[in-house]
C-alpha positions in Angstrom: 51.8 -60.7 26.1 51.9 -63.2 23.4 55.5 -63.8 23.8 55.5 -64.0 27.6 52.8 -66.9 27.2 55.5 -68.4 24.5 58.0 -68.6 27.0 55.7 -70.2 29.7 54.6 -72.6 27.5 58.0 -73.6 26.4 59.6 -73.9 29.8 56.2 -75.3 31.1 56.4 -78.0 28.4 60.0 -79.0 28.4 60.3 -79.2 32.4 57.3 -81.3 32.2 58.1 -83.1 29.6 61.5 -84.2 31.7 59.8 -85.0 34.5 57.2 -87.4 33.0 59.9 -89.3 30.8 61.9 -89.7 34.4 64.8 -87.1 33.0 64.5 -85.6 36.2 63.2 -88.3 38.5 61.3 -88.9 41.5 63.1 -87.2 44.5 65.4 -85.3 42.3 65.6 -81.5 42.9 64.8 -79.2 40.2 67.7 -76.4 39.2 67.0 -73.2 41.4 64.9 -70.2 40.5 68.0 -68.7 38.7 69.1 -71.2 37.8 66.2 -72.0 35.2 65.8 -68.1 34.7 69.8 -68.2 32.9 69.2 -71.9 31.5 66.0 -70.9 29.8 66.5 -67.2 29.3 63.1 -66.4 30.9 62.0 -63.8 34.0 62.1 -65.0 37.5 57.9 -64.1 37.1 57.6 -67.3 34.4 60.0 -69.6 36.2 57.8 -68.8 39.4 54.5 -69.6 37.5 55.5 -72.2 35.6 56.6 -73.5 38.9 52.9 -73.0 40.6 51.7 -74.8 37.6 53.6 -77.9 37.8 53.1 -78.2 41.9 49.5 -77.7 41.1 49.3 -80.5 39.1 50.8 -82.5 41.3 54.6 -83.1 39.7 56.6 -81.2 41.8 56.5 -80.0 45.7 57.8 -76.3 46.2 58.6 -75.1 49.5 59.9 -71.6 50.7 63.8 -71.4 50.4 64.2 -75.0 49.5 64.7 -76.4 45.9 61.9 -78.1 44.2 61.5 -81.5 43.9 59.9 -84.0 41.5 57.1 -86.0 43.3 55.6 -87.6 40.0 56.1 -91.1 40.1 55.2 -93.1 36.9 53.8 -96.6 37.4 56.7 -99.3 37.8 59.1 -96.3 38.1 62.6 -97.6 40.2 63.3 -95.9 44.0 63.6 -92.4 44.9 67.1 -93.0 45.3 67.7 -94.2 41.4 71.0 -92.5 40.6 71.1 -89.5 38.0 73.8 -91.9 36.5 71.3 -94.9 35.4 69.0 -91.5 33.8 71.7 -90.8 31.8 72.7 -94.0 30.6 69.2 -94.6 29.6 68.9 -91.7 27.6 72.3 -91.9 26.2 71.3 -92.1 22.6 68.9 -89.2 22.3 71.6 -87.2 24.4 74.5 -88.1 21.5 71.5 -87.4 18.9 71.4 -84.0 20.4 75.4 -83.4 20.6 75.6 -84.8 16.3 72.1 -82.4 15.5 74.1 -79.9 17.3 77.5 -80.2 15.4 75.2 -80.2 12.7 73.2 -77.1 12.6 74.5 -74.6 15.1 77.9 -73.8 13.0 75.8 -72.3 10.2 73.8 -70.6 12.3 76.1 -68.9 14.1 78.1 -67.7 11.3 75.2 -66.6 9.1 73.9 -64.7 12.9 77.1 -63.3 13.4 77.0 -61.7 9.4 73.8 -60.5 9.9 73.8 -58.9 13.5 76.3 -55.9 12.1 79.1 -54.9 13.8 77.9 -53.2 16.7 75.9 -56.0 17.9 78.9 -58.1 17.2 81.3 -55.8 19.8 78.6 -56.1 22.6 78.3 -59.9 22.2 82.0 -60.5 22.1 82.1 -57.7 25.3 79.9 -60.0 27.1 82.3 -63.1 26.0 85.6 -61.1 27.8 83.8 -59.7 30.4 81.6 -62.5 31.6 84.8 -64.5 32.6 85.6 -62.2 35.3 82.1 -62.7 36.5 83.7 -66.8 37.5 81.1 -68.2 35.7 82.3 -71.7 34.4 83.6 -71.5 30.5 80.2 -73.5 28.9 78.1 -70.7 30.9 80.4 -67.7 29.7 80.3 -69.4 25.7 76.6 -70.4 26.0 75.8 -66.4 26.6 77.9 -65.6 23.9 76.4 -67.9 21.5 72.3 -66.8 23.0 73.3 -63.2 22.3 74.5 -64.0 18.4 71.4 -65.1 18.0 69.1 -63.0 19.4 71.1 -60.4 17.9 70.6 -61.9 14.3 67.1 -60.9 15.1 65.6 -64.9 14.4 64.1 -66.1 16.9 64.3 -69.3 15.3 67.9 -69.7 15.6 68.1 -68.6 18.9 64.8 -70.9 19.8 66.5 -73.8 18.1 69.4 -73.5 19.7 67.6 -73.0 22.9 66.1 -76.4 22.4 69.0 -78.4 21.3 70.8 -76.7 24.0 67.8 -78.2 26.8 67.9 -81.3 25.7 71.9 -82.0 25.9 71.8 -81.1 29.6 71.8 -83.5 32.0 70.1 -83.2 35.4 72.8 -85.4 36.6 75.2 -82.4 36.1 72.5 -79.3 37.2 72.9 -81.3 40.7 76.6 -81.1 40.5 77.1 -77.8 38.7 79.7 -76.8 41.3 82.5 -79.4 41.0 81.7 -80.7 37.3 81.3 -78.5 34.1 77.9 -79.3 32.2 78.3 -80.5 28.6 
């Protein structure tokens, strides 16, 4: 139980989080139900309550077989039709401090995970690596699996947290809206 309320919490906190700093502004659409399921690596059940939440308090509007949408508007905010474009440029230097804190940490991590996780772990994760291609996901999805099972299969949830954070904060929603014709970072 402990570790379900972990991961609404943590979903909870970072989608609101994005939404109050403008990340995902007013008018924008929120990633779909799966979506956020795969980019969190939570249950359809948390996403869906996490989603109540947030509509509850007034940040998002839900509707039945539509995609969410953000309906917080800070004070002095710019118009619902702000490109994701101007988001991104204004949040271009935490982005790159993401990318270098990345380049940083995550190469140790993943080696010292891939030691640690023995062998058999290690031919399931690299399984899901040639296997997940034929699935036509797009490369960054297939390798960002990959990496998510190293690390849970070191057994720290740290690492795999960590990167789980990192990994939050270098998307863009500019490129969730777009996910079909451009590859996220």
């Amino acid at each position: 139980m402990e570790q379900k309320n972990r991961l609404f919490d943590f979903l909870y906190q970072s989608l609101r989080e994005q939404i109050e700093t403008g990340l995902l502004p007013y008018g924008s659409a929120l990633p779909s139900m799966s979506q956020l399921c795969e980019i969190y690596h939570v249950g359809m059940r948390t996403v869906r309550e996490v989603l109540k939440a947030l509509a509850k308090e007034g940040l998002i509007q839900t509707a039945e077989r539509k995609p969410s949408r953000v309906i917080y508007r800070p004070s002095g905010n710019h118009s619902p039709e702000e490109p994701s474009v101007r988001t991104v440029l204004e949040h271009r230097d935490s982005i790159l401090s993401v990318y270098e804190t990345m380049t940083i940490l995550m190469p140790p991590l993943f080696s010292f995970s891939a030691l640690v996780c023995g062998e058999e772990k290690m031919q399931h994760c690299l399984w899901i690596l040639a296997h997940e291609k034929k699935v036509r996901r797009n490369k960054w999805q297939t390798y960002s699996m990959f990496l998510h099972e190293i690390l849970s299969a070191s057994g720290s949830l740290l690492f795999r947290d960590l990167y789980i954070s990192l990994e939050l904060y270098a998307q863009i929603p500019f490129f969730w809206e777009r996910r079909g014709s451009i590859v996220r970072p």
